[in-house]
C-alpha positions, 0 to 999 in steps of 0.5 A: 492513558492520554486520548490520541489526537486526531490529525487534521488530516484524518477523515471522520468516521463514517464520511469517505472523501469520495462523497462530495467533491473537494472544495477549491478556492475560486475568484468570485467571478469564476464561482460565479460562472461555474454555479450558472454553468451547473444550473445550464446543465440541470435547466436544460434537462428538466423543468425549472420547478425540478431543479433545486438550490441542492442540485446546482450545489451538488453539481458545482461542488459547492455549498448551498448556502454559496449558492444563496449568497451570489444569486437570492434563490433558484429565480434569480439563479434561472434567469442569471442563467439565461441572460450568460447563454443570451448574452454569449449567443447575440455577441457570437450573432454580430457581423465579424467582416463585411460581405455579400448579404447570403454569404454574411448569413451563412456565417452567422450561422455557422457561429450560431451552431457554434454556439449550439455545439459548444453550449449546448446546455445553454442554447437547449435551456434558452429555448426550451428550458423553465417555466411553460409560462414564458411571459415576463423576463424570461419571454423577454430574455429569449424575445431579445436574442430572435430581435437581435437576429432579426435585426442583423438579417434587415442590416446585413441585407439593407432591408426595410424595416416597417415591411410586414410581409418581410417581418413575417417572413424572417421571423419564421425563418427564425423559428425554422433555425430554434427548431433546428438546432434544438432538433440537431442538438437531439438527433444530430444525423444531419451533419452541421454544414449541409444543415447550415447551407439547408437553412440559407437555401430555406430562406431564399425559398421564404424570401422567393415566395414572399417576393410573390406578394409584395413588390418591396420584398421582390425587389429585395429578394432580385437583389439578393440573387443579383448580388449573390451570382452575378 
């Protein structure tokens, strides 16, 4: 009697369709993108070390072999990671219209929370995410998207740029809004406008105090309040 064909279609024994996802045909690009977006997820909630190339595969529904060949192996990987959030965050960061210095800040930041809602995996692994040793490129990586904040504050409020006391001042007003977010992103009972206006009200308080201990600063900050409320 002659063996019965199996059909194409037929699955193999022991192996049921439910357990793996179904491979699709996808541009380069779009695998591309969606292997990072899978790795955001998994680095934004566990160490870089944790994570394996069997991880992003699975939650990708790829192989793992596709996972070698866009990115060499989980560093490169991580770091493709990173720059997709870094690169999105400072593009979201750039003025869309001209305005008054307070009111342009307040509009960046709310296009910044849009990202940390959006993105979440993206901003929590950007700032929290991977190694403990930032050094390198990745501590060059997440230094690149606080300099191009900074920089947009100092252009927005026609700020100088060689002032330490300013310098200082920004740069833990910087710090108070990465805290923020990470800490919305966890807690999420402050709703998302009255966090935003506390942190443009928290960077007039910085800037007040400042204005108290350097007389360019105080002129800056007399501007500001002129500009804002006359």
């Amino acid at each position: 009697m002659a063996a019965t064909s199996r059909s194409a279609d037929t699955p193999r024994p022991g192996r049921r369709d439910s357990e793996r996802p179904a491979r699709r045909r996808l541009s380069v690009d779009r695998r591309r993108e969606e292997l990072i977006s899978a790795a955001l997820q998994l680095f934004s909630t566990k160490d870089a070390e944790s994570v394996s190339i069997d991880d992003v595969a699975a939650l990708a529904g790829a192989s793992r072999a596709l996972v070698y060949h866009y990115f060499g192996g989980k560093q490169e990987l991580y770091m493709a990671a990173l720059h997709s959030a870094a690169e999105e965050l400072q593009e979201r960061l750039r003025p869309k219209a001209p305005g008054r210095p307070l009111d342009q800040l307040a509009a960046g930041l709310t296009r910044y929370f849009d990202f940390v809602e959006a993105h979440q995996a993206g901003f929590a692994a950007l700032l929290r995410g991977g190694p403990s040793n930032r050094a390198g490129e990745v501590g060059e990586t997440i230094e690149n998207v606080r300099q191009s904040l900074f920089t947009m504050i100092l252009e927005n409020m026609s700020a100088p740029t060689s002032n330490p006391v300013l310098r200082t001042t920004l740069r833990s007003w910087i710090a108070a809004v990465e805290t923020a977010g990470l800490d919305w992103l966890e807690h999420r009972d402050v709703e998302r406008p009255r966090l935003e206006k506390m942190l443009v009200d928290y960077m007039i308080a910085l800037l007040g105090v400042a204005a108290n201990h350097d007389p360019e600063v105080h002129e800056l900050f007399d501007r500001l309040i002129h500009d804002q409320f006359d």
